[in-house]
N, CA, C and O of each residue as an XYZ file, in Angstrom:
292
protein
N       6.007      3.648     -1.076
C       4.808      3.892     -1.857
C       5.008      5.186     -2.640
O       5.291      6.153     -1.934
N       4.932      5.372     -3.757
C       5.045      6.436     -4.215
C       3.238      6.789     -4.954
O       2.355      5.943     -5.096
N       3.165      8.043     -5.250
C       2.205      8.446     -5.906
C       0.812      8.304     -5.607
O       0.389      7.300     -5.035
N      -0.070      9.436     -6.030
C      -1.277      8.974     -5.825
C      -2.375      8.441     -6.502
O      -2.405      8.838     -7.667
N      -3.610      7.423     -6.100
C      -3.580      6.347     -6.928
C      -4.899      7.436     -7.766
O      -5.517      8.333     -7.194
N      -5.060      7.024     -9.223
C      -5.295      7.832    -10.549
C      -7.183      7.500     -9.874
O      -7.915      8.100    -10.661
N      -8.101      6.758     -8.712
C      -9.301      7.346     -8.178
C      -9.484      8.286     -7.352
O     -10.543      8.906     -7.256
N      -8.332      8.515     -6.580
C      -8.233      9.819     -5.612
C      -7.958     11.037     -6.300
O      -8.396     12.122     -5.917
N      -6.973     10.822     -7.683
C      -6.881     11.972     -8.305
C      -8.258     12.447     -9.059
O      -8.703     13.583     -8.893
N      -8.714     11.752     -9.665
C      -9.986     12.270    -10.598
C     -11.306     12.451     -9.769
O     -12.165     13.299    -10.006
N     -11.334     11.519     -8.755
C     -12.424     11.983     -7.501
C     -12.488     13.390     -6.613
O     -13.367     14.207     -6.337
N     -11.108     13.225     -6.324
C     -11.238     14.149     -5.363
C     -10.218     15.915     -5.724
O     -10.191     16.877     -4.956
N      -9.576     15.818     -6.980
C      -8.424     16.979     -7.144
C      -9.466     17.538     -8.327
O      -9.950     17.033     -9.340
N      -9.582     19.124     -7.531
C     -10.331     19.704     -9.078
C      -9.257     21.202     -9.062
O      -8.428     21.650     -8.270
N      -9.818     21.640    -10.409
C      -9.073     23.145    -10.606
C      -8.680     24.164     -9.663
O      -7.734     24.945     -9.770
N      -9.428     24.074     -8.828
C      -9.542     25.018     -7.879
C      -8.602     24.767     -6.608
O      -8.399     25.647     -5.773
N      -8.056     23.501     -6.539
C      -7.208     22.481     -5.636
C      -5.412     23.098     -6.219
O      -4.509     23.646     -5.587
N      -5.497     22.790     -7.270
C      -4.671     23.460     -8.150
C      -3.926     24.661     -7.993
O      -2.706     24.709     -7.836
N      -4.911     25.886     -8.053
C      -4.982     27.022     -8.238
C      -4.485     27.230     -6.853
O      -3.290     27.525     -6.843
N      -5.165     27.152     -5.423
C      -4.881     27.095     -4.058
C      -3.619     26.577     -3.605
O      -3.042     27.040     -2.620
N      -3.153     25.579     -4.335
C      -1.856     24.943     -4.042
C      -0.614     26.002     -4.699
O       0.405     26.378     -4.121
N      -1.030     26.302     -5.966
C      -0.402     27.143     -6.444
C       0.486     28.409     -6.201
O       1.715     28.459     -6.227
N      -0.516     29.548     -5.928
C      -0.611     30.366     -5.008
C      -0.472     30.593     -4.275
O       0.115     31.673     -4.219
N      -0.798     29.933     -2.914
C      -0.509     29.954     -1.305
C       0.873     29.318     -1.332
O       1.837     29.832     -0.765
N       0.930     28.170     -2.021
C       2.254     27.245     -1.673
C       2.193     26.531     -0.699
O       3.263     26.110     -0.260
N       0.901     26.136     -0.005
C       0.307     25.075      0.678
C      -0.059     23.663     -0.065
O      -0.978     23.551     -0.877
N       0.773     22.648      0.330
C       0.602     21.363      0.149
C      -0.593     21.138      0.511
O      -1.058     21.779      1.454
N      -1.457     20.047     -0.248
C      -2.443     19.415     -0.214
C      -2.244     17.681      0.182
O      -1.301     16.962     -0.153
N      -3.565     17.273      1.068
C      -3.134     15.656      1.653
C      -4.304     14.926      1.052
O      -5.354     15.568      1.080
N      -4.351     13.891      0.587
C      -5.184     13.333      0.533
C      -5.295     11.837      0.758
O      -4.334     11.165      0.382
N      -6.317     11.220      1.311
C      -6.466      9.992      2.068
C      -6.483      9.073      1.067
O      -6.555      9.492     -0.088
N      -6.422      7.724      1.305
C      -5.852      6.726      0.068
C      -6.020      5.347      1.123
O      -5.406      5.227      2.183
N      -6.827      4.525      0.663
C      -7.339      2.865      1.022
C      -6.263      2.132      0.298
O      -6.378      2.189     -0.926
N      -5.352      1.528      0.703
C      -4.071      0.896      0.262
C      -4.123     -0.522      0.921
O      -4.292     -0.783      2.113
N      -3.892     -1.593     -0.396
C      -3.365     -3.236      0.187
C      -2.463     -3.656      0.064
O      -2.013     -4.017     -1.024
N      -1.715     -3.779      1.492
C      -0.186     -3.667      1.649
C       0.115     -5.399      2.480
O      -0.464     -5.934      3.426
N       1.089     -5.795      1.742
C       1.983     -7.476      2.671
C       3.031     -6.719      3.181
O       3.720     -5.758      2.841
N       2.863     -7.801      4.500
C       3.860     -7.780      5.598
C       4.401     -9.355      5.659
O       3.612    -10.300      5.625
N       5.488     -9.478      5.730
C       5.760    -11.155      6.165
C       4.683    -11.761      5.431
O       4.278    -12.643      6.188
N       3.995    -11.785      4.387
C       2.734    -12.592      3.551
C       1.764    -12.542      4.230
O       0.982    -13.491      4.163
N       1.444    -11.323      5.200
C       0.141    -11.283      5.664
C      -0.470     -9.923      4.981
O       0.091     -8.831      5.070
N      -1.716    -10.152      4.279
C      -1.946     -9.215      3.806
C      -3.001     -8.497      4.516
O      -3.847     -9.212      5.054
N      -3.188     -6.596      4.687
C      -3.950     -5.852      5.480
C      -4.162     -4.756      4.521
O      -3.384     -4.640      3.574
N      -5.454     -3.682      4.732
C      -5.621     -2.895      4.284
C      -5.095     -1.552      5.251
O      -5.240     -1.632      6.471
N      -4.616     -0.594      4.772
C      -4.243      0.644      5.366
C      -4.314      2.107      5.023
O      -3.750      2.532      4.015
N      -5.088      3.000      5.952
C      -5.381      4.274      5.198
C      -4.051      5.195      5.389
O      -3.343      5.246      6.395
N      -3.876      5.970      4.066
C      -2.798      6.357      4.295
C      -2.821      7.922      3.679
O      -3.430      8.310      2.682
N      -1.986      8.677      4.568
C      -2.718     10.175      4.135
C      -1.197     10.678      3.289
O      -0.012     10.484      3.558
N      -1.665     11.167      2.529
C      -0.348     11.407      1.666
C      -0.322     12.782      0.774
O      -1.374     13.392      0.585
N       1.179     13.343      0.120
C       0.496     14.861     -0.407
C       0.618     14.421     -1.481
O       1.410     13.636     -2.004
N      -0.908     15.423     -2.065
C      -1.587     14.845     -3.333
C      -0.701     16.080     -4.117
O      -0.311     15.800     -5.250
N      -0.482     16.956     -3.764
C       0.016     18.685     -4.861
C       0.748     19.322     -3.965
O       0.363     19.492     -2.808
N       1.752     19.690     -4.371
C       2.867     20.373     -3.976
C       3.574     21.710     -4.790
O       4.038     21.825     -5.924
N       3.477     22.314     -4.061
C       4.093     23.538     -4.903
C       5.320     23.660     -5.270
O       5.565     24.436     -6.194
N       6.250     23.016     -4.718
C       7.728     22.973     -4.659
C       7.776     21.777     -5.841
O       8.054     20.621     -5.522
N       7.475     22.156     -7.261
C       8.360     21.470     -8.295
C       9.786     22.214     -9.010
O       9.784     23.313     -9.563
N      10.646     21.564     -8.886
C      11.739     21.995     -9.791
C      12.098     22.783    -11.117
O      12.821     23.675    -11.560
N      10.705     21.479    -11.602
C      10.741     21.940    -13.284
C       9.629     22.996    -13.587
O       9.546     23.254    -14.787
N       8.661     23.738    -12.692
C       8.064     24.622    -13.444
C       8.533     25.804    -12.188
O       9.163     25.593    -11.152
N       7.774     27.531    -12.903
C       8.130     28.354    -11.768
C       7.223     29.122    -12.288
O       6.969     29.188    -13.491
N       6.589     29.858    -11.245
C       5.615     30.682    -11.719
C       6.165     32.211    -10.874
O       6.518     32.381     -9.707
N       6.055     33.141    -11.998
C       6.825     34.514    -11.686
C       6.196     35.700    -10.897
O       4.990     35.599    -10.675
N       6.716     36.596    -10.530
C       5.800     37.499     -9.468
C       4.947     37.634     -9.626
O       4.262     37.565     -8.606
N       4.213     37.922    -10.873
C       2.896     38.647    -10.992
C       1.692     37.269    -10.618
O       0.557     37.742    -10.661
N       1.675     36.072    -10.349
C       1.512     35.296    -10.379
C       0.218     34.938    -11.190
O      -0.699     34.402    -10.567
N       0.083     35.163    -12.391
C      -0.583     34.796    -13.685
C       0.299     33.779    -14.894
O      -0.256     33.186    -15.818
N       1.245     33.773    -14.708
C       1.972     32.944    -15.843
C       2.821     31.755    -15.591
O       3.990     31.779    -15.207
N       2.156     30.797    -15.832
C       3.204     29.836    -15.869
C       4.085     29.032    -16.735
O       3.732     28.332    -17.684
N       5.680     29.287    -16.135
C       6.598     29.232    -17.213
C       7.524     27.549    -16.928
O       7.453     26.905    -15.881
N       8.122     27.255    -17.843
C       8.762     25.812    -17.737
C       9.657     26.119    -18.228
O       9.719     26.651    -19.336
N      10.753     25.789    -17.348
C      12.108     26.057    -17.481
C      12.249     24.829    -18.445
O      11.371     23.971    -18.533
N      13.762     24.798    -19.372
C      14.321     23.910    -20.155
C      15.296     23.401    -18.823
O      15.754     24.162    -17.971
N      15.541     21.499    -18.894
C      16.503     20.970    -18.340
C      17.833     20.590    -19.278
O      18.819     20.060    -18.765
């Protein structure tokens, strides 16, 4: 399963989710109602997953921690 689905993001992730993730460098989880087949039996399953992560590759934010910069790949 990858990703989280685009009602959990706009429901439940605001600026301030962001900012906290940012900063601290504490991952965020968020819960997710998923309809998943097994052998063609189909079930619903809650599934807790991280919604924001601080550990991206492509951006870095520098000591003073006001600026955020994007590296070129």
């Amino acid at each position: 399963m990858q990703g989280v689905k685009k009602p959990v993001v706009s429901k439940s992730i605001h600026l301030e989710d962001y900012k906290r993730c940012l900063f601290t460098g504490k991952e965020e989880y968020r819960k997710m109602n998923v309809i998943r087949s097994r052998e063609h039996e189909l079930f619903t399953e809650t599934v807790n997953q991280i919604a924001l992560s601080a550990n991206d590759d492509k951006r870095i934010i520098n000591q003073a921690k006001y600026k955020l910069l994007q590296t070129l790949a």
